[in-house]
C-alpha positions as CSV (number, residue, x, y, z in Angstrom):
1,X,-22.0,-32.2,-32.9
2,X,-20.6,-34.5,-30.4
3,X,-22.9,-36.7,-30.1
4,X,-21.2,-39.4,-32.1
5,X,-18.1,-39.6,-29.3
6,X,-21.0,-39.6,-26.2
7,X,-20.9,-43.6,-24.6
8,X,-23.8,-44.4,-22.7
9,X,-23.2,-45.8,-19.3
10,X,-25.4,-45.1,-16.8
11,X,-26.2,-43.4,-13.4
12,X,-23.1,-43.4,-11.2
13,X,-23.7,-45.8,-7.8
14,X,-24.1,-43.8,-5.0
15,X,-22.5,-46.6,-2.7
16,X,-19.6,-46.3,-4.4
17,X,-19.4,-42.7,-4.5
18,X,-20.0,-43.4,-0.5
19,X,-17.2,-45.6,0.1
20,X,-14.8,-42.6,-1.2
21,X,-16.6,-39.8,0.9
22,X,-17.9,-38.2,-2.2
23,X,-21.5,-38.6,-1.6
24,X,-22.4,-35.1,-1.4
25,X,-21.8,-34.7,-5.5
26,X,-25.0,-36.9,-5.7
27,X,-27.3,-36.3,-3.5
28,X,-29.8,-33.4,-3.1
29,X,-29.5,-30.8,-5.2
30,X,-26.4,-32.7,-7.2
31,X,-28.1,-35.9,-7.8
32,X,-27.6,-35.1,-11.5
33,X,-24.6,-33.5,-11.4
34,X,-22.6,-36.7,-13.0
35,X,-23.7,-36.8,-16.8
36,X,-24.4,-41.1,-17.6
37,X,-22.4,-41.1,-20.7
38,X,-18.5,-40.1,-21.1
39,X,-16.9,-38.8,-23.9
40,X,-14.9,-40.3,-26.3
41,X,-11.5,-38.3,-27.2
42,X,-8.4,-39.9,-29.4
43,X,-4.7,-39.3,-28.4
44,X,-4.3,-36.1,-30.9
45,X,-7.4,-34.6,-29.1
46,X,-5.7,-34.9,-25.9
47,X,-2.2,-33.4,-27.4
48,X,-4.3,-30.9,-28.5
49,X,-5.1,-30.2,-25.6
50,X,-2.0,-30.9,-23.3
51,X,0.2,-28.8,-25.8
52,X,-3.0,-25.6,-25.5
53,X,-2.4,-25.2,-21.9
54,X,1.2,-25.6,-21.5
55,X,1.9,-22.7,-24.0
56,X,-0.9,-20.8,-22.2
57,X,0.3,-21.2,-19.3
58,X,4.2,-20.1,-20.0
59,X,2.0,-16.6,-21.5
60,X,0.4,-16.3,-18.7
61,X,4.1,-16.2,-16.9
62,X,5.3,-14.2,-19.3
63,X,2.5,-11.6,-19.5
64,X,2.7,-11.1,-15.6
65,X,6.5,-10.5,-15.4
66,X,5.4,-7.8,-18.2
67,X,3.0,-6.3,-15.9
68,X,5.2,-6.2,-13.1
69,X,8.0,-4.9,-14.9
70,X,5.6,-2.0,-16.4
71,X,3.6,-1.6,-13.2
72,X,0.2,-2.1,-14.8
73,X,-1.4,-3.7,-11.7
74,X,-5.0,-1.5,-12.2
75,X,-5.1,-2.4,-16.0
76,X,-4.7,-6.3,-14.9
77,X,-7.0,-5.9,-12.2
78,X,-5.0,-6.1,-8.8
79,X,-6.6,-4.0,-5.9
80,X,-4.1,-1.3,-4.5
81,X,-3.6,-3.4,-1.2
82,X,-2.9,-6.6,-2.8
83,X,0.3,-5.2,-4.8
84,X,2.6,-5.0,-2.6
85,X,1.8,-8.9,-1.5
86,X,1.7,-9.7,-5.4
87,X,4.8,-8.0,-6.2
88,X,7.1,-9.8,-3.2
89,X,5.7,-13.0,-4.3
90,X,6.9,-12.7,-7.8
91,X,10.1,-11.4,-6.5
92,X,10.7,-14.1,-3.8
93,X,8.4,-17.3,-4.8
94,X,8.6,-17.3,-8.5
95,X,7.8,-21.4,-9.6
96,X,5.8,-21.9,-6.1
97,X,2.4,-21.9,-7.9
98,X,0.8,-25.3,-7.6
99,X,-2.2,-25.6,-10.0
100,X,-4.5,-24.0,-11.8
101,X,-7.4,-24.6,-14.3
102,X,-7.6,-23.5,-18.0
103,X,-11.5,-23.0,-18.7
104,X,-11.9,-23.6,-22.6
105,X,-14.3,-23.9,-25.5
106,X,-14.1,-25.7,-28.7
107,X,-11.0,-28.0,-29.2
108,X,-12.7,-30.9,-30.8
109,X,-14.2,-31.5,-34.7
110,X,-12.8,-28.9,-35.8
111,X,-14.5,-26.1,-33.5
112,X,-11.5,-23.9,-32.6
113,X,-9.9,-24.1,-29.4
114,X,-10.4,-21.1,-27.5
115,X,-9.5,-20.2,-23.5
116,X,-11.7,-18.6,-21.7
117,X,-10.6,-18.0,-18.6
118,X,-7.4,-19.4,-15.9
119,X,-8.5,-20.2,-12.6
120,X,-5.1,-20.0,-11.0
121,X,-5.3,-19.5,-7.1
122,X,-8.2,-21.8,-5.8
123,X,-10.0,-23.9,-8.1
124,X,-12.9,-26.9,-8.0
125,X,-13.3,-29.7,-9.6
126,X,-10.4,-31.7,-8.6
127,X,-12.0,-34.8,-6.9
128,X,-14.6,-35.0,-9.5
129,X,-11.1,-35.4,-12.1
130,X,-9.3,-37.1,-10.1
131,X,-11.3,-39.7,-8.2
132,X,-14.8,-39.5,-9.8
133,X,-14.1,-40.2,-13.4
134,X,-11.8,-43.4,-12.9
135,X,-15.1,-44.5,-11.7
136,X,-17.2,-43.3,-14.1
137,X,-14.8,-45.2,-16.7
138,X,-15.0,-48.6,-14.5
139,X,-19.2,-48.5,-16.0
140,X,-18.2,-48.5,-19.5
141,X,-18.7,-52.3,-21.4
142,X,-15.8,-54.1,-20.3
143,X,-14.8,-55.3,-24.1
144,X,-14.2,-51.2,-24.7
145,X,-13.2,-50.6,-20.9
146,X,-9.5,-53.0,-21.6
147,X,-8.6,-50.4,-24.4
148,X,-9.7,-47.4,-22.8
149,X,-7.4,-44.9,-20.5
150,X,-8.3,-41.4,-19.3
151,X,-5.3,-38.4,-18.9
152,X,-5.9,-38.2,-15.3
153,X,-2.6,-37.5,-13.8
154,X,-3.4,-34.1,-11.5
155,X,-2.1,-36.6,-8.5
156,X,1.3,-36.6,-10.0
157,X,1.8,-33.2,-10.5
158,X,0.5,-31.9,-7.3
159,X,3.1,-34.9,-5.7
160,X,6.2,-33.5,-7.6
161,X,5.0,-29.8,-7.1
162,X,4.9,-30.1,-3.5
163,X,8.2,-32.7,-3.2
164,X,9.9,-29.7,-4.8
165,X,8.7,-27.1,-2.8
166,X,9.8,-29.8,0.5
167,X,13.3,-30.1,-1.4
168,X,14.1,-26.0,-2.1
169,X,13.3,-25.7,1.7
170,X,15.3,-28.6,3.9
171,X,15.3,-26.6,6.8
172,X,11.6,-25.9,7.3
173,X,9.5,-28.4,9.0
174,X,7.6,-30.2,6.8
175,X,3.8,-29.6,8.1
176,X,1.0,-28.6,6.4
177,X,-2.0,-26.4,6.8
178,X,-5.5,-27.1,4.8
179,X,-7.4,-23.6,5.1
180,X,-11.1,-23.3,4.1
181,X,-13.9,-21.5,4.2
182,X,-16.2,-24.2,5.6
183,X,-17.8,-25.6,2.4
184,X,-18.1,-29.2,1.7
185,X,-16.6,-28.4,-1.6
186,X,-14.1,-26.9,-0.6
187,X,-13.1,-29.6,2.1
188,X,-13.5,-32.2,-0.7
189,X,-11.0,-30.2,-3.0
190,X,-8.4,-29.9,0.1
191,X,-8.8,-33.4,0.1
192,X,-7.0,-34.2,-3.1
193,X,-4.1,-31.6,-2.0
194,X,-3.9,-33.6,1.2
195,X,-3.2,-37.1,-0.3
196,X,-0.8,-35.4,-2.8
197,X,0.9,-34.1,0.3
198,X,2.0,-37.2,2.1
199,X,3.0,-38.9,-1.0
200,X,5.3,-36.0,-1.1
201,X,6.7,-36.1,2.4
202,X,4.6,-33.6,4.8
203,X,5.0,-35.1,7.8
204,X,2.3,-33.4,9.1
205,X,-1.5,-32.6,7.4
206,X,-4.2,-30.5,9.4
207,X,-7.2,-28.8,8.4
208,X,-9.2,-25.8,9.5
209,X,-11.6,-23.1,8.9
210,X,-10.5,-19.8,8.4
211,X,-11.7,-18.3,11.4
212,X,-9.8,-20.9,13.4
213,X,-6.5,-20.0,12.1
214,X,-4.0,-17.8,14.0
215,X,-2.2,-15.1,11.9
216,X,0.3,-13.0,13.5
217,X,2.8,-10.6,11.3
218,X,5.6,-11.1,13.7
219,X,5.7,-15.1,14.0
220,X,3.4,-16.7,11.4
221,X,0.4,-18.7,11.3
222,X,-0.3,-20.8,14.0
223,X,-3.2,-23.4,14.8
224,X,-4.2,-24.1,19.2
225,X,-3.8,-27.5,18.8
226,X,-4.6,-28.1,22.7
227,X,-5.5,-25.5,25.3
228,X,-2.8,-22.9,25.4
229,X,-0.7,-25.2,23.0
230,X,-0.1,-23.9,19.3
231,X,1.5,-25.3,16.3
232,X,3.1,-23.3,13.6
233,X,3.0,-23.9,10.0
234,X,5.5,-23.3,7.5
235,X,3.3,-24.5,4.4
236,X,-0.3,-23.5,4.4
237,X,-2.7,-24.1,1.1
238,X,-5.5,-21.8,1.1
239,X,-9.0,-22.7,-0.7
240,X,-9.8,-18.9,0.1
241,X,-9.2,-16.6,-2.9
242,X,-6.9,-13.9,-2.8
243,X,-9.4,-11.6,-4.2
244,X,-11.6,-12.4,-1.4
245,X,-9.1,-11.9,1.2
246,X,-7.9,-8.3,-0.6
247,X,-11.6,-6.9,-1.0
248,X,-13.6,-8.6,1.8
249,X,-10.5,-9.1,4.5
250,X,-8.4,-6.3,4.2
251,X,-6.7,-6.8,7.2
252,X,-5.9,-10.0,6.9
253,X,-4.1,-8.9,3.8
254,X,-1.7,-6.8,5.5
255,X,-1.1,-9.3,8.1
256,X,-0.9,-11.8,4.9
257,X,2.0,-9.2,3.5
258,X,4.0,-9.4,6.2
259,X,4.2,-13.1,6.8
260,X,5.2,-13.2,3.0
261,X,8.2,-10.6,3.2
262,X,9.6,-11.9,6.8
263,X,9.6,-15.4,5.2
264,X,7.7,-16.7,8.0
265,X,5.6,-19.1,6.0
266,X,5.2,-20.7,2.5
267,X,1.7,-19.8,1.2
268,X,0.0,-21.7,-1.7
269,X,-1.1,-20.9,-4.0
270,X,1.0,-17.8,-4.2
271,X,-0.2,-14.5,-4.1
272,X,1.0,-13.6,-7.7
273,X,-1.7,-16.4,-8.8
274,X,-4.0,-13.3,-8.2
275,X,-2.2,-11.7,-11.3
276,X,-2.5,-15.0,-12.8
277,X,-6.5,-15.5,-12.3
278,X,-7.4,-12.1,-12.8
279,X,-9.6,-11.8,-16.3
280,X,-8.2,-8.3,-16.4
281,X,-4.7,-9.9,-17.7
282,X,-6.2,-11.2,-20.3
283,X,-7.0,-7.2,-21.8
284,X,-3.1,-6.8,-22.0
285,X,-2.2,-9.4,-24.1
286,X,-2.1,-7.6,-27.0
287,X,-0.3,-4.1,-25.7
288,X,2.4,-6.5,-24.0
289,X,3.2,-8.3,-27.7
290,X,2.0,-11.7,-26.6
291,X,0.2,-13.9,-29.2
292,X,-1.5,-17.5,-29.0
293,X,-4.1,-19.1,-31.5
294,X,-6.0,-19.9,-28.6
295,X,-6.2,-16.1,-27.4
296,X,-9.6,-14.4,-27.5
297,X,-9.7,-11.0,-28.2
298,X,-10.5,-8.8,-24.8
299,X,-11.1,-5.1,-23.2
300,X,-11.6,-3.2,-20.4
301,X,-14.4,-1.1,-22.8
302,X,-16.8,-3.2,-24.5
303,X,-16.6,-0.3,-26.9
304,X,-13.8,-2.3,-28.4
305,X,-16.8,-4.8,-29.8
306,X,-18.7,-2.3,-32.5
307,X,-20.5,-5.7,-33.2
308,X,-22.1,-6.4,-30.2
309,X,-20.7,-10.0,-30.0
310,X,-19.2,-10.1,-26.7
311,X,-19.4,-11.7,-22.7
312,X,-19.1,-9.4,-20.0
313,X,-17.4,-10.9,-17.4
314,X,-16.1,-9.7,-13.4
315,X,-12.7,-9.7,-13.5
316,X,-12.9,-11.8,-10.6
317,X,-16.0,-13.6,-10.9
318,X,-17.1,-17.5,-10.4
319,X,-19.6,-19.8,-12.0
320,X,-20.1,-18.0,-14.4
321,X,-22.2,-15.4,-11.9
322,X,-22.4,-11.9,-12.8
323,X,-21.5,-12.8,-16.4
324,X,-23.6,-11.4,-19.5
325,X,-23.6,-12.3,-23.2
326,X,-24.8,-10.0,-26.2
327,X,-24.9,-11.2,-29.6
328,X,-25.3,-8.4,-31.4
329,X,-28.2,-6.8,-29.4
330,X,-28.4,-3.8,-26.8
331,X,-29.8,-6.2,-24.6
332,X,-27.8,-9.5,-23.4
333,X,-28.8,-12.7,-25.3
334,X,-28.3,-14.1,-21.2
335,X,-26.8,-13.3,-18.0
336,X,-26.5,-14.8,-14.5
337,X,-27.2,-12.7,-11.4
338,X,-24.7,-13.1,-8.6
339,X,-22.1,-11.7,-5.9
340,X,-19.6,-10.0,-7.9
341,X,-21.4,-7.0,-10.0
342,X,-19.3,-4.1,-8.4
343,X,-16.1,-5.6,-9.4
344,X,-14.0,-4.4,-12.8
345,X,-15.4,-6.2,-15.9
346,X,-14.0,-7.0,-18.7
347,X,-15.2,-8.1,-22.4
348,X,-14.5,-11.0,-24.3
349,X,-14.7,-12.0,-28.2
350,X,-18.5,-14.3,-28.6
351,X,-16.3,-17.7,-29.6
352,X,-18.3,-20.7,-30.4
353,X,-18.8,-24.3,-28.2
354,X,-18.9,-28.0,-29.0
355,X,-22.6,-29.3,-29.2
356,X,-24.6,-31.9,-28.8
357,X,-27.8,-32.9,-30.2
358,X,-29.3,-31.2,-27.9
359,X,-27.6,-28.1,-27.8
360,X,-26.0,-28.2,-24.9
361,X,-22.4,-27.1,-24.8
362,X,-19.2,-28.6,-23.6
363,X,-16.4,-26.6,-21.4
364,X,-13.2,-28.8,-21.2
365,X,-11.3,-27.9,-18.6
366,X,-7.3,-28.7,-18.4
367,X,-5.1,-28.7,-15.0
368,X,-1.6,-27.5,-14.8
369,X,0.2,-28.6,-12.0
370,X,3.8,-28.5,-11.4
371,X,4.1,-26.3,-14.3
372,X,2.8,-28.8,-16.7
373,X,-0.7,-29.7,-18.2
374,X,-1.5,-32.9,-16.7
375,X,-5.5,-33.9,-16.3
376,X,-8.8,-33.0,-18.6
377,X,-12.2,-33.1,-17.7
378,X,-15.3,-31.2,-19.1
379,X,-18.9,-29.9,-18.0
380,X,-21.9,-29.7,-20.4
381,X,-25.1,-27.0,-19.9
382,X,-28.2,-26.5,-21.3
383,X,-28.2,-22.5,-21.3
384,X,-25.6,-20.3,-22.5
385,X,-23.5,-19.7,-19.6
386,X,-21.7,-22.2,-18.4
387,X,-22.6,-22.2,-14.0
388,X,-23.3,-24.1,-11.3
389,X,-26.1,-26.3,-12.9
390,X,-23.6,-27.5,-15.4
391,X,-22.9,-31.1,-15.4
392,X,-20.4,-33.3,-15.0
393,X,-18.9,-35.1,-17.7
394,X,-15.9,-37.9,-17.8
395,X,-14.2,-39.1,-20.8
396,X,-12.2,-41.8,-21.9
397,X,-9.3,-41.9,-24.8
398,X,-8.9,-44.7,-27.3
């Protein structure tokens, strides 16, 4: 139980959320979204941790050169028309992927630290890490508050990660393109990327929706600025998933493909972070030799579980939609309806949570920018499967 490392502190003000532009995690539907206590972690729990998700991470690397190498792009779950994008990328812009999010369970009094999942292309939770918690620790007594820290540091690595991309290229113009698909979230995500990106040199920052953006296979991407008047980028960041763009956007893919292989424009996160965030990977783990503690057992057949004890999960899927657990039953102890039900699933070894009191369960949740772990949060829920009504939950290290 966790309950012992939970500090009370409060409801977060909604003024000061406000002042930040962050208003819309608290109101409405979200108005519980931030839990009022934060959790208390020690500096081993964080190296725990930190060290988890940087040797995940190099796996992960290692497992998709493997894939490439042995062309088993329908085992790890890339559709046909994505390949050839996927393939170039890892070919040409090998070290351009920017961040990504290790999803775990366990990792603290002695429950075993397990990943579930990488979310390596686009990913949420950023300004809740990075701006949100700071504030959530500012409530705590201020006799504890002088001791306390938090391992916040996903500004820093996103600055070096994109100063390094701005340094391999010197002689592309150093502007910037925010692309998303018109939710606040996702405009509140791009936010974090955008302040990264001054502090790393882009001259230049704009922002659109998809449908506003100009892609053309022979000269790039290009935004109208003014009537008639149209401003190329040579950096875009994308809060629009690969996977979307390959199933629902097909031709856009293509036209994506091209860009890529006539070097017309730096896309981020790279395409081969589809290969990366793809659950089906994670079957191949053990056929391409690759071992970690922290590696669940998984399968394309959930005939590799004569137990029962499994989660079915879309090889692709998000917030936890589409996602079913058994527990030794025909029938699934839960499941989540949602959006992705006709994509390849996969199945996953039953590993156990932190708890509370309560029961609910805690999903920490580790960044890796730049290549290196660098920021933690977590979310707690009342029901099995970790989703959108999850909450919130900062922490604080003493």
């Amino acid at each position: 139980m966790v309950d012992n490392r939970l500090t009370e502190i409060g409801p977060l003000n909604l003024r000061q959320l406000r002042k930040r532009g962050l208003e819309w995690f608290a109101e409405g539907d979200n108005q519980d979204y931030f839990a009022p206590e934060l959790l208390q972690l020690s500096d081993r729990d964080v190296s725990v941790f930190s060290q988890a998700a940087g040797e995940l991470y190099e796996r992960m690397l290692l497992a998709a050169r493997k894939v490439s190498e042995k062309g088993l792009w329908e085992a790890a779950g890339i559709p046909a028309n994505a390949i050839e994008a996927v393939e170039h990328s890892m070919r040409r812009e090998w070290g351009h992927h920017l961040v990504g999010r290790f999803d775990f369970a366990g990792g603290l009094d002695e429950v075993p630290l397990k990943m579930l999942e990488f979310n390596a292309d686009t990913l949420s939770l950023m300004p809740e890490t990075l701006s949100v918690q700071p504030m959530l620790l500012e409530q705590l007594p201020r006799r504890e508050r002088k001791q306390a820290r938090q391992w916040v540091h996903l500004r820093t690595g996103l600055t070096k990660g994109l100063k390094r991309l701005l340094d391999q290229n010197p002689n592309r113009p150093a502007n910037l393109l925010l692309i998303g698909l018109g939710h606040e979230e996702d405009w509140l995500n791009l936010d974090v990327v955008e302040m990264a990106a001054k502090q790393a040199g882009f001259h230049e920052v704009h922002r659109a929706p998809l449908e506003e953006v100009i892609f053309s296979e022979e000269e790039g991407i290009f935004l109208e600025i003014e009537p008639d008047q149209f401003l190329q980028y040579d950096f875009v960041f994308k809060m629009v998933p690969w996977e979307f763009i390959a199933y629902e956007e097909p031709e856009l893919m293509e036209l994506l493909t091209q860009i890529m292989k006539r070097d017309l424009c730096i896309i981020l996160n790279p395409a081969y972070s589809m290969l990366l965030q793809s659950k089906g990977l994670l079957t191949l783990f053990d056929e391409l030799g690759i071992a970690h503690p922290a590696l669940l057992k998984a399968s394309r057949s959930a005939g590799a579980f004569p137990d029962l004890r499994y989660v079915e999960k879309p090889c692709f899927g998000r917030t936890g939609d589409n996602v079913r657990i058994f527990d030794g039953q025909l029938q699934p102890l839960a499941e989540n309806p949602g959006d992705y039900g006709g994509l390849p699933k996969i199945y996953q070894e039953l590993t156990p949570f932190n708890l509370d009191s309560d029961g609910d369960r805690y999903q920490p949740s580790v960044y890796i920018a730049a290549g290196e772990a660098c920021a933690l949060c977590f979310r707690r829920q009342n029901g099995l499967i970790v989703d959108d009504d999850a909450e919130f939950v900062g922490h604080y290290v003493i």
